[in-house]
C-alpha positions in Angstrom: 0.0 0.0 0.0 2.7 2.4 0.8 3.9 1.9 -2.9 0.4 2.6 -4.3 0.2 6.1 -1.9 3.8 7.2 -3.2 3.3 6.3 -6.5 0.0 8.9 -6.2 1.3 11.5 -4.6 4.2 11.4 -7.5 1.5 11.6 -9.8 -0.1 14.2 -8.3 3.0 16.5 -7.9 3.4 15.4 -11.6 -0.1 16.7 -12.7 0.5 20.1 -10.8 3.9 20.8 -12.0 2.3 19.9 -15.6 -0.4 22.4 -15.0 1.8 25.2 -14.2 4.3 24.6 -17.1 1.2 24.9 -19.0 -0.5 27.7 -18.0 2.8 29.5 -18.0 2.7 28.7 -21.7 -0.7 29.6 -22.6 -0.3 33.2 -20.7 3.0 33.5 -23.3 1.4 32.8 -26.5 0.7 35.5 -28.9 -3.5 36.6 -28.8 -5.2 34.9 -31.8 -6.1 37.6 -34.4 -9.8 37.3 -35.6 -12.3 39.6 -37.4 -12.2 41.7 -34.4 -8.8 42.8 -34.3 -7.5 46.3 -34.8 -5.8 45.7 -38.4 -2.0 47.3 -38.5 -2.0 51.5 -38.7 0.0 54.2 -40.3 -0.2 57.8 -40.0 -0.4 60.5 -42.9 -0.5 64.3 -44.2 -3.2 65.9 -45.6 -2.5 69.3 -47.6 -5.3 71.4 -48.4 -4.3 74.4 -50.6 -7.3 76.2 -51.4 -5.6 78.7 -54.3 -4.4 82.1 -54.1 -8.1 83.8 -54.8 -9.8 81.8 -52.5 -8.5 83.6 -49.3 -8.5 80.6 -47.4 -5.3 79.4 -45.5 -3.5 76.6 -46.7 -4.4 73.4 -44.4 -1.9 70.8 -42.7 -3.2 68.0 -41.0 -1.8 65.1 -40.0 -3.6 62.1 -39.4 -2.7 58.7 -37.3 -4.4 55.5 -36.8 -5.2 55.0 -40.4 -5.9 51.6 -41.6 -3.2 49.3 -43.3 -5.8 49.5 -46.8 -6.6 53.5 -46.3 -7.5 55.3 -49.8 -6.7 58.5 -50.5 -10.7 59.2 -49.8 -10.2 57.9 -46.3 -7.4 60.1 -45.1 -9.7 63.1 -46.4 -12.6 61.8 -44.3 -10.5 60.8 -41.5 -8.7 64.0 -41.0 -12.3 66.0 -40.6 -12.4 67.3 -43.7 -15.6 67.8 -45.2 -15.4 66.4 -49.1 -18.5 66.2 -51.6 -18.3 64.5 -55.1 -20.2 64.9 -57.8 -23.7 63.0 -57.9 -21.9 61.3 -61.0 -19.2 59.9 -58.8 -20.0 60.3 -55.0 -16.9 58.9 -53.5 -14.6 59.0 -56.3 -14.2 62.5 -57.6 -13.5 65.4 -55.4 -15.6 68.7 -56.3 -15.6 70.3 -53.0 -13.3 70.5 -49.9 -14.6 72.3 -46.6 -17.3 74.1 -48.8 -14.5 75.7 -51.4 -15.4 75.9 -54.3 -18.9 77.4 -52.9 -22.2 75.7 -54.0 -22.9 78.7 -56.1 -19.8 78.6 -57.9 -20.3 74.6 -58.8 -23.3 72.6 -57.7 -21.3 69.3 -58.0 -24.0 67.6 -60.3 -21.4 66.7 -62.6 -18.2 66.5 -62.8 -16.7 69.8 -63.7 -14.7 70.9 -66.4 -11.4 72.3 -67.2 -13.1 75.6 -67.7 -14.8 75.5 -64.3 -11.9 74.9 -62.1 -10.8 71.8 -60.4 -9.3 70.0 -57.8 -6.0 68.5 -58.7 -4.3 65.6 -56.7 -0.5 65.4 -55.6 1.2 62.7 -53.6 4.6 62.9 -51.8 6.9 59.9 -50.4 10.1 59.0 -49.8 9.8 56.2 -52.5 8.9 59.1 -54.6 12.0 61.1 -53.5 9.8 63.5 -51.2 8.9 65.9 -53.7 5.4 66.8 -54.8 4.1 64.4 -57.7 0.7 64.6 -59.5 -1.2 61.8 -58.5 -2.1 59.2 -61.6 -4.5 57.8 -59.9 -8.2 58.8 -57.9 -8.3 59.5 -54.2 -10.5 56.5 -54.2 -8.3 53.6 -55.7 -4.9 54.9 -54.5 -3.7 53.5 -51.0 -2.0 55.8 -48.5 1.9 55.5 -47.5 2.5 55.6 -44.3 4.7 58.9 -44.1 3.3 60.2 -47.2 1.5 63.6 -47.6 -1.3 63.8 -50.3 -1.9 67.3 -51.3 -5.1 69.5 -52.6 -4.6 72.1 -55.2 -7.8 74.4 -56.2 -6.9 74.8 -60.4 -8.9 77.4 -61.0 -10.4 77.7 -64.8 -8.1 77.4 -67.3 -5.1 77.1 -65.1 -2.3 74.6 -64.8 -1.9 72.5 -62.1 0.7 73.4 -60.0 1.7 71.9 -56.3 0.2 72.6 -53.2 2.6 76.0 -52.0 3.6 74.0 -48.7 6.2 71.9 -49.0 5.7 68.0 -48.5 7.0 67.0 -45.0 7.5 62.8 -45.5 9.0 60.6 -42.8 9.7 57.2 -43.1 7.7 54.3 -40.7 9.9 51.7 -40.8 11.8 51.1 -37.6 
């Protein structure tokens, strides 16, 4: 019998030394990612530059927590801007920025023209050598660096696009 109880009570010093190694190991692990979880961030600069004639004051504001996938359109939203596109293409082309150009001046039913004036779209990056570039693509379809700035320019009619007048300010993210 004395075998039998020291046998036991190796087991059970066993079982609880087993139990700690593996809680220990559980506690260590890395959380499971799911659905729920916070996807990876990055931070950006938006540029507003509203145009010489408007009288508005150029606009710098930078904006964290973006999500790994943010467009173009997203940073906009994100940074409090107010943006409205054209009843032709609602979230794809920009038409007016905090309220310039005024809804007198275009109405934003259609797109406007090159003789109405426009909103051109640059992007700055360090993989673009940190220099203002016009974009080639929509707010909506391009994907936001992290460090980048993506600039505003009012074009009023019949101008040429030209860079927003502050100059980009990129950074790099990677550790």
């Amino acid at each position: 019998m004395r075998l039998n109880l020291r046998l036991a009570l190796f087991l059970l010093v066993g079982l609880v030394a087993l139990g700690s190694i593996w809680s220990g190991v559980q506690s260590t692990s890395p959380a499971k990612v799911g659905p729920s979880s916070k996807p990876a961030t990055k931070s950006a600069t938006l540029v507003i530059d509203f145009g010489a004639d408007s009288g508005l004051e150029t606009k710098v504001i930078k904006v964290s927590d973006l999500s790994s996938d943010a467009t173009g359109w997203q940073l906009i939203v994100e940074s409090g801007t107010v943006v409205k596109g054209t009843d032709q293409y609602p979230t794809g082309f920009v038409c007016r920025l905090d309220g310039w150009p005024t809804e007198e001046a275009e109405t934003c039913d259609e797109t406007p023209t090159y003789a109405d004036g426009h909103w051109a779209y640059f992007v700055a990056s360090k993989k673009l050598g940190g220099n203002w570039m016009l974009s080639g693509q929509g707010a909506a379809a391009r994907i936001v660096e992290c460090g980048s700035n993506e600039g505003w320019k009012w074009v009023g009619p019949k101008e040429q696009p030209t860079p927003p007048s502050v100059l980009p300010d990129v950074f790099d993210c990677r550790p």
